[in-house]
N, C-alpha and C positions, 0 to 999 in steps of 0.2 A: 212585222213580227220579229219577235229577238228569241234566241234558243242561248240560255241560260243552263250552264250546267255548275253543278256543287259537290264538289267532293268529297271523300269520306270525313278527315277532318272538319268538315261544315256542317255534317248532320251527325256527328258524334253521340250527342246526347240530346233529351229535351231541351234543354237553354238553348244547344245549337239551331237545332231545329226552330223553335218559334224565332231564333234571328233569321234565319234562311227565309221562315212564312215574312218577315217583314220588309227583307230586299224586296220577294216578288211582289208582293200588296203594293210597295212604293214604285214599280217597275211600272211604267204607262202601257199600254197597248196589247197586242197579243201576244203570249210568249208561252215558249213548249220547254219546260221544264226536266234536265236529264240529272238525274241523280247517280251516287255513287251508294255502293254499303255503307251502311254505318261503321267508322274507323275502328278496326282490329276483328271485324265478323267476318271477312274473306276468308284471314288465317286463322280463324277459326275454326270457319266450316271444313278448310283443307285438312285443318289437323284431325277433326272427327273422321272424315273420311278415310284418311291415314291408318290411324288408331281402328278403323271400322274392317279395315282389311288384312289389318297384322296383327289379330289377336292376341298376338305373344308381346304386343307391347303394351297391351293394357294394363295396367295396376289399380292398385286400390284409391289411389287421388286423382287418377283423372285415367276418364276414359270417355266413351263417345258423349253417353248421357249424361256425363258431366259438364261436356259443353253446351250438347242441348239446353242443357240445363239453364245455364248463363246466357245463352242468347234467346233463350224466350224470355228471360226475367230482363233483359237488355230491353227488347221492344216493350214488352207491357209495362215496364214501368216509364218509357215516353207515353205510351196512350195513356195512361193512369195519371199521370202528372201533366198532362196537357187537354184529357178529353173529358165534358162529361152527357151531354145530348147523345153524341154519337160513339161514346165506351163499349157496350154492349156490341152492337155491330163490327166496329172494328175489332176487337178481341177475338171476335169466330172469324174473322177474315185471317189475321193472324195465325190462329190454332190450325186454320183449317192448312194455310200454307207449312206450319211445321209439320204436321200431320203427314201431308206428302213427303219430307226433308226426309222424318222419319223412318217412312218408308222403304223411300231409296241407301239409307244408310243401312237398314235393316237388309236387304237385297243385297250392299255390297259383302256386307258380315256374312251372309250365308255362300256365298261364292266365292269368299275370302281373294277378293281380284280388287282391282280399282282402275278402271283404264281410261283413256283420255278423255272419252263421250262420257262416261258416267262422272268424274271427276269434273265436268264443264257442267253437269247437272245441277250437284251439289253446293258449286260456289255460284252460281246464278240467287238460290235464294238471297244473298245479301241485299241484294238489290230488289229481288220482289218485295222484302219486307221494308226499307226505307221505305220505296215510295209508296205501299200501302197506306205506312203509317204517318206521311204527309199528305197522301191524299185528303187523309180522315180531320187531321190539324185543316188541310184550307176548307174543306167541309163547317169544322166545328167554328172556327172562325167567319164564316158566312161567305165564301168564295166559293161558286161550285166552278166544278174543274173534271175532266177526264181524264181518266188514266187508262195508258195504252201499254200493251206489252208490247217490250221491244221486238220479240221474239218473234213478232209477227211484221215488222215494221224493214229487221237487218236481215237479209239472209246470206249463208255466208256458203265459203266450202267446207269440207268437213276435214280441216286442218286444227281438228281439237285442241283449244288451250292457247291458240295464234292464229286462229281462222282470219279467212281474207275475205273482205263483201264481193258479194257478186252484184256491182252499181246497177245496172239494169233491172234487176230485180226489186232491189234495195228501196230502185225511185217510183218504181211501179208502186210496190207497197206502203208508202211513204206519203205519197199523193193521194193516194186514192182513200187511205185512210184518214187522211189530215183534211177530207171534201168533206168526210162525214160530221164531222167535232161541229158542237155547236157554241161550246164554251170558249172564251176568252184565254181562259187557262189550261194544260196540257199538262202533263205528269209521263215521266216516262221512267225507264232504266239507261244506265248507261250499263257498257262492259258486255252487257250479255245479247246474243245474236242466235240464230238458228239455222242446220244444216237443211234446205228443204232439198230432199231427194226424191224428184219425181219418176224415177225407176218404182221404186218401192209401192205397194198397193195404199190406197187411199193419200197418195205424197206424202209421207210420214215424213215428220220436224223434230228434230232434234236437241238440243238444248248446244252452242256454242258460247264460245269467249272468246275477245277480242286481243287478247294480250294487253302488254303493257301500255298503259295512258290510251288501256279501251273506252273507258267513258268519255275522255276526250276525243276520244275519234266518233261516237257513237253523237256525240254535239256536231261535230263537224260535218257528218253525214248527212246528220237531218237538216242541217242549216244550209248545206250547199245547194239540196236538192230541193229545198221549199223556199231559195233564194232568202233566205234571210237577212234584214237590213245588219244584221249587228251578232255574233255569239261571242258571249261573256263564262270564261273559265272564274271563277270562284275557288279562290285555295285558302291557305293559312300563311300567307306572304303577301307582302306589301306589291305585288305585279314581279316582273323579274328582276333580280337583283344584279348587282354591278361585278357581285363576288361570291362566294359560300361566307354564309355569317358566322358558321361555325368556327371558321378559320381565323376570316380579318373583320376588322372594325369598321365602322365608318362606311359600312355598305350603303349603296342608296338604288332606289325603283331606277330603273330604265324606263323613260315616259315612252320613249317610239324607237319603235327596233324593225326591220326587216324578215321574212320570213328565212331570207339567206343566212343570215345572224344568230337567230335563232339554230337553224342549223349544223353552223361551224359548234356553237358553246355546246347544243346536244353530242355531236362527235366528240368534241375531249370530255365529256364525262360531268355536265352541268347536269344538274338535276331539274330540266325546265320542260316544257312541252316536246314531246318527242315529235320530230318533223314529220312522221307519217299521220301522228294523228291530225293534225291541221292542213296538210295538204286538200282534203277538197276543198276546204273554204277558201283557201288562199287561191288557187285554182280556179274558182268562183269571182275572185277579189271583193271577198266579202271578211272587212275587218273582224280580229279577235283582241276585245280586252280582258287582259288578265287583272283578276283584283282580289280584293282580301277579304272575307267574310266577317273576320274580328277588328276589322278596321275598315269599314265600309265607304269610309266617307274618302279615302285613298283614292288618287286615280286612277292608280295602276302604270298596267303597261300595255299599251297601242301597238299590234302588231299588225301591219300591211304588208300586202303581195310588194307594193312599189316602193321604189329608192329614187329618192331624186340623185342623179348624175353629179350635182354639186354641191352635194351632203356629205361633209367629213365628221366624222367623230370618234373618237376614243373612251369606249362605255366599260367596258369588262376584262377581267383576266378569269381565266380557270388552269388549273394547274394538273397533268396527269404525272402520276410518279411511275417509278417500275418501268421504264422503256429500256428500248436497246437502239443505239445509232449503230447503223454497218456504213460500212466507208469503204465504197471499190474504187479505185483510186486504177484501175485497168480499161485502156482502149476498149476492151470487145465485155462490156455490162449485159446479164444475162436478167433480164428484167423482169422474170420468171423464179428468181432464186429465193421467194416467199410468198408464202400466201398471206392473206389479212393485212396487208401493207396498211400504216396510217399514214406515212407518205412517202414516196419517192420522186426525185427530182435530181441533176443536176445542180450542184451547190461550190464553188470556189474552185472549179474545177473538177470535180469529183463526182462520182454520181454515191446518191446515199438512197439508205433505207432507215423509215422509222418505225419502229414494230414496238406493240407490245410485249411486256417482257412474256408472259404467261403463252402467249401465240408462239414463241421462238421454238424449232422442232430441227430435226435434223437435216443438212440441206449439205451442199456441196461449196458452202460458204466458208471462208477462214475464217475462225473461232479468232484469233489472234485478231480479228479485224471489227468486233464486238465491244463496243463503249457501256457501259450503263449510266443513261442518262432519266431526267424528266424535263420534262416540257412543261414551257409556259404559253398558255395561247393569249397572247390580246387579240380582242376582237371590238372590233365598232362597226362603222361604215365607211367605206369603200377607203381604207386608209391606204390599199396596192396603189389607188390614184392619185396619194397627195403626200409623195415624198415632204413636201418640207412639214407638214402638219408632223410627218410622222420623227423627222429629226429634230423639232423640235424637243416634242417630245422624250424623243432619246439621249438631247443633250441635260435633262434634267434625272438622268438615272445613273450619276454615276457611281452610284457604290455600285453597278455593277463589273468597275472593272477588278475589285476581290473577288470575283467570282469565273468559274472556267466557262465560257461560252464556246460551245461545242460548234453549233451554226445555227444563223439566222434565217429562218426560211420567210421570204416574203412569197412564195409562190404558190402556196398552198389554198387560198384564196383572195380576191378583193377586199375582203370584209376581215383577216386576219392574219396577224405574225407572229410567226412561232419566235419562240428563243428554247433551243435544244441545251439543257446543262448539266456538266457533269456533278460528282457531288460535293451535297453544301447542304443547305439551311435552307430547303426547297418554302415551305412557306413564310420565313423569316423573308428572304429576296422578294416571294412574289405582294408579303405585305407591303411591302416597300415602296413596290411598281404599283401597286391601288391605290397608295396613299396622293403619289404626284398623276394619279386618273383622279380622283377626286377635287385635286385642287386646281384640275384645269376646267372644271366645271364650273 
């Protein structure tokens, strides 16, 4: 069984949608399908709910009903354009789900409030209505399939808006649900989870959110706990990239990467799978491949729990701006003198701090002793282990010595080195350094 999740870019529109029904149609064997909202109906629902509670910011072009508005003509016009056996049906499954939206928004307008439970209420719908209205596409298409609410499946704490699963319960409900399915195919939510408080009379459920890269963590969940041979992230990229393509040229997929790796690029600020959401798989040692929905035929990117020992490579840079280097250059280092460190260590002698610049607060620290720098992270595999890989390397970059190198941190992990620098042409240098990572490829 493979637990397949699609994110909002993937189910955007109708067109997306019937490519997503034709990944799963071509997927072999048993697979639980976790979807995301359809792309920009999160911040949607939020801003209705917003607007639902601040009266005084409504006007005449947009206000609650006017999103309502657009996100029921969002869905109906997927089932319109995709459905016609099963139209009728799905459109009151629909209605009947705004109908409650309604509701709730109408409840937050009269109590002019919005608090974190009801705010995790509201943006749940995005997700009830995708996977409604894919259930109805594998329907009309001749696949029957069930679809489970997640909310009955996560249960979380009631840390509204970043709740955390409570796994015992999570696998309890997971299992015992997943004995009952008699269909091949599964439909679920991703993102959305429930607070079950068995204080309360009749154990009253609550609507939660999983936070950031929930729906990913909401694949990862199900797939640890029903041992899944395989879970595949589905985004709008080629698997993870080498670089931000915003920036530099010439990016290319990362075929196999390490969950470690993964990790460090999440820390400086890559935009890739957040290591919390993949930790039970990987925990599990159950592979995740990342791949591309509008390029499906891509293989992605291979992410395992394991590294072999005598794996060297040099895959990626990411770049964070806006830092401060402090430099205690003092016998007695008070290794308390910040919070939110991104790294401290012993460097040329010297003990340092790497801070973001936006974290820097009042301390007992000499100001005078404050660089403004950014940092370059390469990252690959296990490059801490293979000095000459890694001087080779470095002898091929020398336009870096126009530039001020602050220090070189190899300590910061196995899998990555920093170059601390002051200032320049921050992405001008680090295109430079992608360029000879590409062409040692």
């Amino acid at each position: 069984m493979k637990v397949i999740k699609f994110g909002g870019s993937s189910v955007a529109d109708y067109t997306q949608m019937l490519s997503v029904f034709d990944i799963v149609k071509n997927t072999e064997g048993k697979k639980i399908i976790v979807l995301s909202a359809c792309q920009s109906i999160t911040n949607k629902l939020e801003q209705a709910a917003i607007l639902a509670a601040n009266k005084n910011l409504t006007n005449a072009k947009i206000n609650k009903d006017t999103i309502l508005k657009s996100i029921k003509e969002h869905h109906i016009n997927i089932l319109k354009s995709t459905l016609q056996k099963y139209l009728n049906e799905a459109m009151d499954s629909i209605y009947f789900l705004l109908n409650e939206l309604h509701n709730i928004l109408d409840g937050i307008s009269l109590l002019n409030e919005l608090t974190n439970a009801t705010k995790d209420s509201v943006l749940a719908f995005g997700e009830l209505l995708s996977t409604q209205v894919f259930c109805f596409i594998c329907k009309e298409k001749g696949i029957d399939n069930t679809l489970l609410d997640a909310r009955n499946l996560i249960y979380t704490d009631d840390n509204y808006n970043n709740a955390s699963p409570i796994f015992p319960l999570c696998s309890e409900n997971i299992i015992k649900e997943y004995e009952k399915i008699k269909t091949d195919l599964v439909i679920t939510q991703g993102f959305i989870a429930s607070y079950y408080d068995s204080k309360k009379e009749n154990n009253q459920q609550k609507t939660t959110t999983l936070g950031r890269g929930g729906s990913d963590y909401s694949a990862s969940i199900i797939g640890a706990i029903l041992d899944a041979e395989e879970i595949q992230i589905w985004t709008d990229v080629n698997g993870v990239l080498s670089a931000d393509p915003r920036y530099y040229e010439n990016t290319f997929t990362i075929k196999q990467m390490s969950f470690a790796e993964i990790k460090d690029l999440s820390f400086w600020g890559a935009k890739v799978l957040h290591p919390k959401t993949i930790l039970p798989a990987i925990e599990k040692n159950i592979n995740i491949k990342v791949l591309n929905t509008f390029n499906p035929e891509n293989e992605g990117t291979l992410i395992t729990s394991h590294q072999e020992d005598n794996q060297y490579a040099i895959n990626s840079i990411i770049v964070k701006e806006d830092c401060i280097l402090y430099v205690n250059n003092s016998k007695n280092v008070d290794k308390n003198l910040f919070n939110d460190v991104l790294y401290s260590g012993y460097c040329n002698g010297n003990y340092i701090y790497l801070l973001d610049k936006k974290n820097i607060f009042e301390s007992g620290a000499d100001k005078n002793n404050y660089l403004q720098c950014s940092t370059i992270c390469i990252c690959g595999a296990n490059l801490g282990n293979n000095s000459i890989l890694f001087a080779n390397f470095f002898s091929k970059l020398s336009f870096l010595k126009e530039i001020n190198i602050l220090q070189i941190i190899f300590g910061f992990s196995f899998n990555s080195i920093l170059l601390v620098v002051g200032k320049c042409d921050i992405h001008k240098i680090a295109d430079q350094i992608h360029n000879v990572i590409v062409k040692l490829k």
